[in-house]
DOGUSE-110783 format. One record per residue (C-alpha): residue number from 1; x, y, z. Coordinates in nm, 3 decimals, m for minus. Example, Ala and Ser with C-alpha at 12.3 -4.5 7.8 and 13.67 -1.06 7.14 Angstrom:
gugu:1 X:1.230 Y:m0.450 Z:0.780
gugu:2 X:1.367 Y:m0.106 Z:0.714
This chain:
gugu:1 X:2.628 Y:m1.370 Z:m6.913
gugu:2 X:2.508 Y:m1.063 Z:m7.119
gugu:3 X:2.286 Y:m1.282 Z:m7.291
gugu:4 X:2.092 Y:m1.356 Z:m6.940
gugu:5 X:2.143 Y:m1.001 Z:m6.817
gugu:6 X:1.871 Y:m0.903 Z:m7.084
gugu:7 X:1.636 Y:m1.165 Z:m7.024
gugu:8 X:1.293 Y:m0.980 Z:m6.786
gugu:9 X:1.270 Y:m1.118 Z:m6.482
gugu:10 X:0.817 Y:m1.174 Z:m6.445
gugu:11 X:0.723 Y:m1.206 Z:m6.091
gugu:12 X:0.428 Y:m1.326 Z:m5.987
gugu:13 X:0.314 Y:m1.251 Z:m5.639
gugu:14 X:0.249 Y:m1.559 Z:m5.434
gugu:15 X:m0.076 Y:m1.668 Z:m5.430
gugu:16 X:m0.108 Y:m1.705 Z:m5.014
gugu:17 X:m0.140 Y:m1.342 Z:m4.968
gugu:18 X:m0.482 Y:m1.324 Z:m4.964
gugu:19 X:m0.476 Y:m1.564 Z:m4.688
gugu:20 X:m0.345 Y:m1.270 Z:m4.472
gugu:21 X:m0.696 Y:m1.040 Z:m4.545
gugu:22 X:m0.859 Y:m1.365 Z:m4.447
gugu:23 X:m0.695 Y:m1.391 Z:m4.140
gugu:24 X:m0.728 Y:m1.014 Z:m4.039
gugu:25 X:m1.078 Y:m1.043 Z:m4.128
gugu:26 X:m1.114 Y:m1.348 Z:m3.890
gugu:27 X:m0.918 Y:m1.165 Z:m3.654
gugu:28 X:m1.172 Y:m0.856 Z:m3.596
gugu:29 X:m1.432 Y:m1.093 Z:m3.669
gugu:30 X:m1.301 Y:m1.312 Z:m3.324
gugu:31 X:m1.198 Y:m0.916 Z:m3.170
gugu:32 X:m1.568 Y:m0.841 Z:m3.198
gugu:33 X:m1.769 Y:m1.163 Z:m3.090
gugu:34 X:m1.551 Y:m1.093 Z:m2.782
gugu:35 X:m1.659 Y:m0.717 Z:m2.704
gugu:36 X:m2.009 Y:m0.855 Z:m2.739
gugu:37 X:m1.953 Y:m1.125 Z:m2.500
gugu:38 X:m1.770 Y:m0.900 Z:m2.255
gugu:39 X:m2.055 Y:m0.633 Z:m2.243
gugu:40 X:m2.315 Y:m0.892 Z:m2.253
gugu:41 X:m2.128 Y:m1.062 Z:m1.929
gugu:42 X:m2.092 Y:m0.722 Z:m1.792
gugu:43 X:m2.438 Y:m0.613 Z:m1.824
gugu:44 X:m2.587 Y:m0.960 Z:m1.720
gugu:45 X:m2.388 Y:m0.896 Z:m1.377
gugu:46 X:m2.460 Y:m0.551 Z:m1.339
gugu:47 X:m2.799 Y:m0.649 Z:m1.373
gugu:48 X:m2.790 Y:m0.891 Z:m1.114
gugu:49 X:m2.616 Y:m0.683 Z:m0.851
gugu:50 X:m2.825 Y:m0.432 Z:m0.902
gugu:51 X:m3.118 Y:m0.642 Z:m0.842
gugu:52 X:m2.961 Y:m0.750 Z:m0.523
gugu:53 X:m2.893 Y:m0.443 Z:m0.385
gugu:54 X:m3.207 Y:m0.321 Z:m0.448
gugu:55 X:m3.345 Y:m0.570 Z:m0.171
gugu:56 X:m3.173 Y:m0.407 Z:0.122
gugu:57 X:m3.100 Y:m0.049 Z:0.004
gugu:58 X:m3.359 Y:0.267 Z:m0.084
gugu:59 X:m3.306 Y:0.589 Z:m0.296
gugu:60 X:m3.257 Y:0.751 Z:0.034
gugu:61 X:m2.950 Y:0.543 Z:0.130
gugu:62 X:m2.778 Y:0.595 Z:m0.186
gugu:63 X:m2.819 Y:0.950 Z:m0.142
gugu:64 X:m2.671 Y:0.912 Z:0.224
gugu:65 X:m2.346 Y:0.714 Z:0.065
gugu:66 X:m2.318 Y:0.948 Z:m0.226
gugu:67 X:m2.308 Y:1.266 Z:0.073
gugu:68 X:m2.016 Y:1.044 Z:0.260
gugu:69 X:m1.876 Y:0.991 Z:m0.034
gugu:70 X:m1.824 Y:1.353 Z:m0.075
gugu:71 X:m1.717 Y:1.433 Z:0.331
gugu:72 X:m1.421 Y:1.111 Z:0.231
gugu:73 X:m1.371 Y:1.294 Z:m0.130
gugu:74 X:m1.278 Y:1.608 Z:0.080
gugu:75 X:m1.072 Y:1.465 Z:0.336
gugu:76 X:m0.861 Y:1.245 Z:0.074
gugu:77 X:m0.817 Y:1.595 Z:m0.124
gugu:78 X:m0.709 Y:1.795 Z:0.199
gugu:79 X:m0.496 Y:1.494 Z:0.391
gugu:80 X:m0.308 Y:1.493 Z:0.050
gugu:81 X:m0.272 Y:1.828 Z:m0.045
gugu:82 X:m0.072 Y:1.904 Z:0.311
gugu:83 X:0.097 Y:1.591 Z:0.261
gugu:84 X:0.233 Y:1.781 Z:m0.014
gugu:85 X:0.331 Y:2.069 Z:0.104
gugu:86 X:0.489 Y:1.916 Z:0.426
gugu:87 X:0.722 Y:1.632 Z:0.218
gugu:88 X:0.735 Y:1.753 Z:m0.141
gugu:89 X:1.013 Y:2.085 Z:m0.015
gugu:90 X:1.218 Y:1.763 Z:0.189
gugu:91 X:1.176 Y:1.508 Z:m0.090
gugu:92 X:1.357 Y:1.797 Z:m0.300
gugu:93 X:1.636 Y:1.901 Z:m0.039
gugu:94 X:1.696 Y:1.541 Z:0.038
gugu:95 X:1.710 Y:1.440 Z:m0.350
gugu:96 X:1.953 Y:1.702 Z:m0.423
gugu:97 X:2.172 Y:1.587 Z:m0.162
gugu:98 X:2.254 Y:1.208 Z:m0.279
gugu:99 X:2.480 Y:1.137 Z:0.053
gugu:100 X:2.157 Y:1.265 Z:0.270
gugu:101 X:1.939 Y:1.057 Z:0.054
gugu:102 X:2.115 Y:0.704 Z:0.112
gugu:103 X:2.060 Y:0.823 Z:0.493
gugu:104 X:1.730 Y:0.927 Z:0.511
gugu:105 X:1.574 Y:0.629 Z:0.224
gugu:106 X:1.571 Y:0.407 Z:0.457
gugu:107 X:1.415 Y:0.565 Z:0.724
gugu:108 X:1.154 Y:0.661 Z:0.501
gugu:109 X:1.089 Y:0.298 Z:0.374
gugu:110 X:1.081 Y:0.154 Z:0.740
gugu:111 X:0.797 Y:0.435 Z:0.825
gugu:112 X:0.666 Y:0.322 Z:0.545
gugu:113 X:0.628 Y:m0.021 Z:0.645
gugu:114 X:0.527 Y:0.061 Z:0.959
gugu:115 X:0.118 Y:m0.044 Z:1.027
gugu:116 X:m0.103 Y:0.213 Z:1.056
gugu:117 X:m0.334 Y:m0.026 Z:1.307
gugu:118 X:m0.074 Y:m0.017 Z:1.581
gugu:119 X:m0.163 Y:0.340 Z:1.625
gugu:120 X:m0.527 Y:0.321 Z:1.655
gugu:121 X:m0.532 Y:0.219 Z:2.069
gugu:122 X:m0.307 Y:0.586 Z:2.108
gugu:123 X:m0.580 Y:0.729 Z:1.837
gugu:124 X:m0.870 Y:0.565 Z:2.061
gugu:125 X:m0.754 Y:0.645 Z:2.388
gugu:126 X:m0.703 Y:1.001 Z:2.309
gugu:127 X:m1.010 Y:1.134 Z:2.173
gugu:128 X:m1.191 Y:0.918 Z:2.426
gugu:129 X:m1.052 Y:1.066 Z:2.727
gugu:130 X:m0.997 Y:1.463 Z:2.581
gugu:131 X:m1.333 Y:1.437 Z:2.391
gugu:132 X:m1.205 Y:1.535 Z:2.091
gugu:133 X:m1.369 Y:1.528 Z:1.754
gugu:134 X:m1.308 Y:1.199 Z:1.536
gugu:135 X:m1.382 Y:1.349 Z:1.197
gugu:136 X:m1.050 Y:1.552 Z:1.261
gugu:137 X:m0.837 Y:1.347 Z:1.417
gugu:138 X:m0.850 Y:0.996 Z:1.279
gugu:139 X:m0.784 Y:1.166 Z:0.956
gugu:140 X:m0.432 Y:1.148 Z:1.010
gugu:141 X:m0.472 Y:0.747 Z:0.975
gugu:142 X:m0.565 Y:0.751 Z:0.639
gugu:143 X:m0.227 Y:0.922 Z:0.482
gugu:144 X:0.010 Y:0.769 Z:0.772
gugu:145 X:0.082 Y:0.450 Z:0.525
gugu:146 X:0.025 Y:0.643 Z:0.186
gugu:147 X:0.165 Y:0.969 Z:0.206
gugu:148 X:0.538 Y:0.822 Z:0.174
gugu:149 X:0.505 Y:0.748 Z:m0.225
gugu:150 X:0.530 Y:1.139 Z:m0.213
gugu:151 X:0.844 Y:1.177 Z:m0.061
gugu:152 X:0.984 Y:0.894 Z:m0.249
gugu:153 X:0.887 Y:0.995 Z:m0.578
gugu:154 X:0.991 Y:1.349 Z:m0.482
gugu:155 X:1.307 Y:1.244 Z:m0.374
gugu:156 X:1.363 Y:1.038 Z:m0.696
gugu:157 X:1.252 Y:1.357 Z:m0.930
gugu:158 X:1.490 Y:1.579 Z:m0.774
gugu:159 X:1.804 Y:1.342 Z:m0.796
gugu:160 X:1.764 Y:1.288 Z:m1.153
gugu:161 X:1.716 Y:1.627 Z:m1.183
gugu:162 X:1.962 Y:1.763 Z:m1.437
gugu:163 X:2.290 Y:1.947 Z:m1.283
gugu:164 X:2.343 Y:2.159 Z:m1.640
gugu:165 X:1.970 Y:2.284 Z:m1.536
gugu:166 X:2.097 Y:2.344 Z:m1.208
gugu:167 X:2.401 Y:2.548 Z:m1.264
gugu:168 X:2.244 Y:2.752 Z:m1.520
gugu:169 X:1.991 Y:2.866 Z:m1.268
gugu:170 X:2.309 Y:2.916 Z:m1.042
gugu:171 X:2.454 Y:3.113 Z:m1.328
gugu:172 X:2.155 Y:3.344 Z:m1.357
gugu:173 X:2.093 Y:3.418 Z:m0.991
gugu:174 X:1.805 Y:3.225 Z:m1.030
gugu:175 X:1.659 Y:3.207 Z:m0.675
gugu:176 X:1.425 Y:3.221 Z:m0.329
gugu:177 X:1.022 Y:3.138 Z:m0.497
gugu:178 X:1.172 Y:3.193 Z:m0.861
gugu:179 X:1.412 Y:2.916 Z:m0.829
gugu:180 X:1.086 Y:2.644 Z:m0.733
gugu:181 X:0.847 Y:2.792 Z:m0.915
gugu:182 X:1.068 Y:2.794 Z:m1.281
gugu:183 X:1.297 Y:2.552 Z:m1.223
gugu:184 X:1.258 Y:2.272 Z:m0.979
gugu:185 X:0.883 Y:2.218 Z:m0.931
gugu:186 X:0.832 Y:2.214 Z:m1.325
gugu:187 X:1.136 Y:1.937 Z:m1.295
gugu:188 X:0.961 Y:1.711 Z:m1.003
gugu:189 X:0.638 Y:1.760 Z:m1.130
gugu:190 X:0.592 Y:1.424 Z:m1.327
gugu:191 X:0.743 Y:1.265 Z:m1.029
gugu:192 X:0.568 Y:1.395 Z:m0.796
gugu:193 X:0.182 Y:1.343 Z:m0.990
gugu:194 X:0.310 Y:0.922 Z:m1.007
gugu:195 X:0.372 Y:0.952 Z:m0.639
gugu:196 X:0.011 Y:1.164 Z:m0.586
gugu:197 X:m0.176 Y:0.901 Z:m0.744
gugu:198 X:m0.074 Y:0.618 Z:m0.539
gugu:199 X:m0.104 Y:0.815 Z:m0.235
gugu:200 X:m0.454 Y:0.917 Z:m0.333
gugu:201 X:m0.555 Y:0.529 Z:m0.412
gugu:202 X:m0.402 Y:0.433 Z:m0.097
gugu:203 X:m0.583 Y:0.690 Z:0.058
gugu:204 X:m0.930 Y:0.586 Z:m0.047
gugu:205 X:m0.866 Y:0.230 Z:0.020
gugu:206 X:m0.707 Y:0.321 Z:0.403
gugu:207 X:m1.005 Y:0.522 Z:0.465
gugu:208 X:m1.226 Y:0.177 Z:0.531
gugu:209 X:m1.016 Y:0.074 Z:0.845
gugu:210 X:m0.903 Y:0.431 Z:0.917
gugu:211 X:m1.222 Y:0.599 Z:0.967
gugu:212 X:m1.407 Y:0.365 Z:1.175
gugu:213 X:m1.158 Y:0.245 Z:1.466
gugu:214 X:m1.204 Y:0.009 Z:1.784
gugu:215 X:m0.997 Y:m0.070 Z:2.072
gugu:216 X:m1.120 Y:m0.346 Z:2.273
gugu:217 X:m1.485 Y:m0.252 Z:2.334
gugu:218 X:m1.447 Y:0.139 Z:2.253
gugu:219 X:m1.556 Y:0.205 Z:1.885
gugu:220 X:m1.484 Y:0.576 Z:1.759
gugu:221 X:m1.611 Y:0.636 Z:1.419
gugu:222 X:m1.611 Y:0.967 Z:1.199
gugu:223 X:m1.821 Y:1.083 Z:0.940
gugu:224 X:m1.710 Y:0.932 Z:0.573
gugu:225 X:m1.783 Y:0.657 Z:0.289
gugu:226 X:m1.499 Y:0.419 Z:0.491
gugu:227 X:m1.627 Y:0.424 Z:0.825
gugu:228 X:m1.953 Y:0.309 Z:0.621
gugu:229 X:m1.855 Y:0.001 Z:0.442
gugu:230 X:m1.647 Y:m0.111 Z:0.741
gugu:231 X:m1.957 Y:m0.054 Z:0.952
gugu:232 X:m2.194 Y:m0.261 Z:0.733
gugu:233 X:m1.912 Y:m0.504 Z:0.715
gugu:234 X:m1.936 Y:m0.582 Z:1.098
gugu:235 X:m2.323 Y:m0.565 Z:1.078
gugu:236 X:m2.305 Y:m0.811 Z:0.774
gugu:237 X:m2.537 Y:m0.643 Z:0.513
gugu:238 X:m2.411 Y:m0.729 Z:0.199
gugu:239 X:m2.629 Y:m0.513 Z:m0.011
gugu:240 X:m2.514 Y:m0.244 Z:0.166
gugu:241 X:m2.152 Y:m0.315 Z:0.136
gugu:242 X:m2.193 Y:m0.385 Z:m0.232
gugu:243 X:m2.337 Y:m0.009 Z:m0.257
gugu:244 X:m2.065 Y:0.135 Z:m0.067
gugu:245 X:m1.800 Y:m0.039 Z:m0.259
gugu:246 X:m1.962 Y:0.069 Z:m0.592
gugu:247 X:m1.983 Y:0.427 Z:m0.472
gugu:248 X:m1.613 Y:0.418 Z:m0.370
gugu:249 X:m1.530 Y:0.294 Z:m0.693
gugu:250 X:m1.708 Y:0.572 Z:m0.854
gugu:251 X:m1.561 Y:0.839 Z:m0.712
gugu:252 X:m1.207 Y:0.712 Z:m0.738
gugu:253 X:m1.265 Y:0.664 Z:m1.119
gugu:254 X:m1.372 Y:1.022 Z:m1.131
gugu:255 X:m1.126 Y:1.186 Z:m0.924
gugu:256 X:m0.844 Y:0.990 Z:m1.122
gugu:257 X:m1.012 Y:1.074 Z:m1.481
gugu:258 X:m1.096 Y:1.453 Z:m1.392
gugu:259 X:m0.820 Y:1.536 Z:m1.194
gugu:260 X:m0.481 Y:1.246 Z:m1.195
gugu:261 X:m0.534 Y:1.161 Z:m1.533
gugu:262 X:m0.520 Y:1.538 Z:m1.712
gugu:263 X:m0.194 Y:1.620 Z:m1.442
gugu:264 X:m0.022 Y:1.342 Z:m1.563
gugu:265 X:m0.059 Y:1.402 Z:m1.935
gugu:266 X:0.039 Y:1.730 Z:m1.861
gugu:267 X:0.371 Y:1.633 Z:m1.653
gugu:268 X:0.415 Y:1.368 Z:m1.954
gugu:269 X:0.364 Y:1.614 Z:m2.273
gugu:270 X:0.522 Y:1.966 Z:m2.135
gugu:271 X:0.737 Y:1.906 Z:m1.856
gugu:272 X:0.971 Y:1.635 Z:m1.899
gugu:273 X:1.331 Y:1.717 Z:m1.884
gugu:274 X:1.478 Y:1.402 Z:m2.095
């Protein structure tokens, strides 16, 4: 057995690993003939819906949807930002009471699930018959379904909220604006920017039925990129619903990319608590 201990051991590497290079290589070769079929699709159908909007649509009416664009940008911002401040201080009271949380959940899912549409004859009937203005008050409509992710999110934040961060904030009299400001909005924040974003989406996307509302034969209609696309919807010009649609999509890729996207890599990098 000494005798064998002493003997070198020569190994030779297997002769099949190349075969892995080869299949790498094959790999981003196949990775690549892909992209360029992709982007050639992409641009072939680009290409063709451009050409078919440009039938029905001028430089004029782009600039028209691009300005209602802008009047929906404003009222998604606004309808969200009080929808904030009305259920983000509940969402935290409720959350940090877990008894008054299995209460109030359910409530919150069944308004929720309520439909919006049920409350467009009330909507209808009342700024018919007290003449009020429609680019104020069907904006409500858009956040009615959407504006719950908030409080759910919020609520969810604040119960997993740690109670060592809680009682040290106890411990140091930690209280009043101080005590949201340093210690329990920096806590809900990533909950609350997951539960933003799908409000805002659901915003944009409610906007089409909830800014352009009808009641038998009474049709109230505000100002906005929604009421526009559901208009040329009913009249049936498909050019101009295909520029509306693009347009929406365009500004919810930008408000997500300049304003959701750095928020939430902020929440994710600097303000998680686990």
């Amino acid at each position: 057995f000494a005798t064998l201990a002493r003997i070198p051991l020569r190994v030779q590497l297997p002769k099949s690993l190349p075969v892995v290079a080869t299949v790498s290589k094959r790999s981003r070769l196949g990775d690549i003939v892909w992209a360029v079929c992709v982007i050639a699709l992409t641009a072939f159908v680009l290409w063709r819906v451009v050409s078919f909007v440009r039938t029905g649509v001028s430089l004029d009416d782009v600039g028209h949807v691009l300005a209602l664009g802008f009047i929906t940008l404003l009222r998604v911002v606004l309808l969200i930002a009080i929808a904030s401040v009305i259920w983000v201080p509940l969402g935290v009271l409720i959350g940090l009471r877990p008894a008054l949380a299995e209460k109030i959940q359910p409530l919150a899912q069944f308004l929720a699930a309520f439909p919006a549409n049920l409350l467009f004859p009330v909507f209808v009937i009342a700024i018919v018959r007290f003449h009020l203005n429609p680019d104020i008050w069907l904006s409500p409509l858009i956040v009615l379904g959407t504006q719950w992710y908030i409080l759910f999110n919020v609520i969810a934040g604040a119960s997993a909220y740690p109670n060592d961060y809680r009682e040290a904030a106890k411990n140091f009299r930690i209280r009043g604006w101080q005590w949201w400001r340093q210690a329990m909005l920096p806590g809900v924040f990533p909950y609350y920017v997951t539960g933003a974003i799908t409000a805002s989406g659901g915003a944009w996307n409610a906007s089409i039925v909830a800014e352009f509302v009808q009641w038998g034969d009474t049709r109230v209609a505000a100002h906005g990129l929604g009421a526009y696309i559901a208009q040329m919807t009913a009249a049936g010009d498909y050019p101009k619903i295909i520029l509306g649609i693009a347009v929406m999509s365009l500004f919810v890729t930008l408000f997500n990319r300049l304003l959701w996207r750095p928020l939430y890599t902020y929440a994710e990098s600097r303000l998680r608590l686990d």
